[in-house]
C-alpha positions in Angstrom: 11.3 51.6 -26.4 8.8 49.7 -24.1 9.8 48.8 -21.0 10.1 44.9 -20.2 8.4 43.5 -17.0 10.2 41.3 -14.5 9.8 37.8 -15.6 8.5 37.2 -11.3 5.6 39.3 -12.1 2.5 37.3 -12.9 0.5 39.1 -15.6 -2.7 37.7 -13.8 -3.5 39.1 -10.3 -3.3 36.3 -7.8 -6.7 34.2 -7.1 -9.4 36.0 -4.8 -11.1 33.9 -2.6 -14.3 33.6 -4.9 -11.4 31.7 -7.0 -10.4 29.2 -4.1 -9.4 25.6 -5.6 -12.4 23.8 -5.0 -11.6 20.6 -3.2 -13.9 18.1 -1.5 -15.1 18.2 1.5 -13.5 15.2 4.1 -15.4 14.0 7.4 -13.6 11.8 10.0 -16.7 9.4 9.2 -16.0 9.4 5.0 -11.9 8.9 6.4 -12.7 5.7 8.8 -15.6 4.2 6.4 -12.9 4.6 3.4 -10.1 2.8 5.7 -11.9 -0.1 7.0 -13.6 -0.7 3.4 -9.5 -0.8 2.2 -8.3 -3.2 4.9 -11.5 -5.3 5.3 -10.6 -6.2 1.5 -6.7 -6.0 2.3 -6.1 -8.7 5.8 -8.1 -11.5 3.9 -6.1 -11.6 1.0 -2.8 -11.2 2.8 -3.7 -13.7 5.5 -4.7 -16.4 2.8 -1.2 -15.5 1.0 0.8 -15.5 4.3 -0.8 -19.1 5.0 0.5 -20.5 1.2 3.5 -19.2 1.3 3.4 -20.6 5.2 2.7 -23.9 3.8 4.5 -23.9 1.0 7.8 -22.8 3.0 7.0 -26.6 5.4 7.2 -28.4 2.4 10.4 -27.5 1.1 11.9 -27.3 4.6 10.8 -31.1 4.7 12.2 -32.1 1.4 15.4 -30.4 2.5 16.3 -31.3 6.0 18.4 -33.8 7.2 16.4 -36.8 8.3 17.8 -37.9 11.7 16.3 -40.4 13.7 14.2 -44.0 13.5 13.1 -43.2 9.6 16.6 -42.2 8.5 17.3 -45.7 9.4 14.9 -47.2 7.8 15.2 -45.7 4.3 19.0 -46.6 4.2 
């Protein structure tokens, strides 16, 4: 009979470093140009959103409040 290997073994050897995972190569300047590209297109879209919903929000709070003073009076 053959003997079985231990199923932890790996039948490859383990990568040398000729067989390093290649991975790019990040500079502080690729990292900041990146994030201010991302919120220069980011801040205008959510401050045009933040003013319609903004606006839309005064408009239902005026349909739905209680009107109190001289123009209560004068639509009843």
């Amino acid at each position: 009979m053959q003997p079985t290997r231990p199923l932890a073994m790996s039948v490859r050897p383990p990568p040398g470093p000729s067989e390093a995972p290649i991975r790019a190569a990040s500079t502080m300047r690729g990292t900041l140009i990146s994030f201010f590209s991302v919120l220069g297109l980011a801040l205008p879209t959510f401050i045009y959103f933040k003013r319609k919903n903004d606006r839309k929000a005064r408009e239902m709070y005026a349909q739905t409040r209680v009107k109190t003073g001289a123009l209560s009076q004068m639509t009843t």
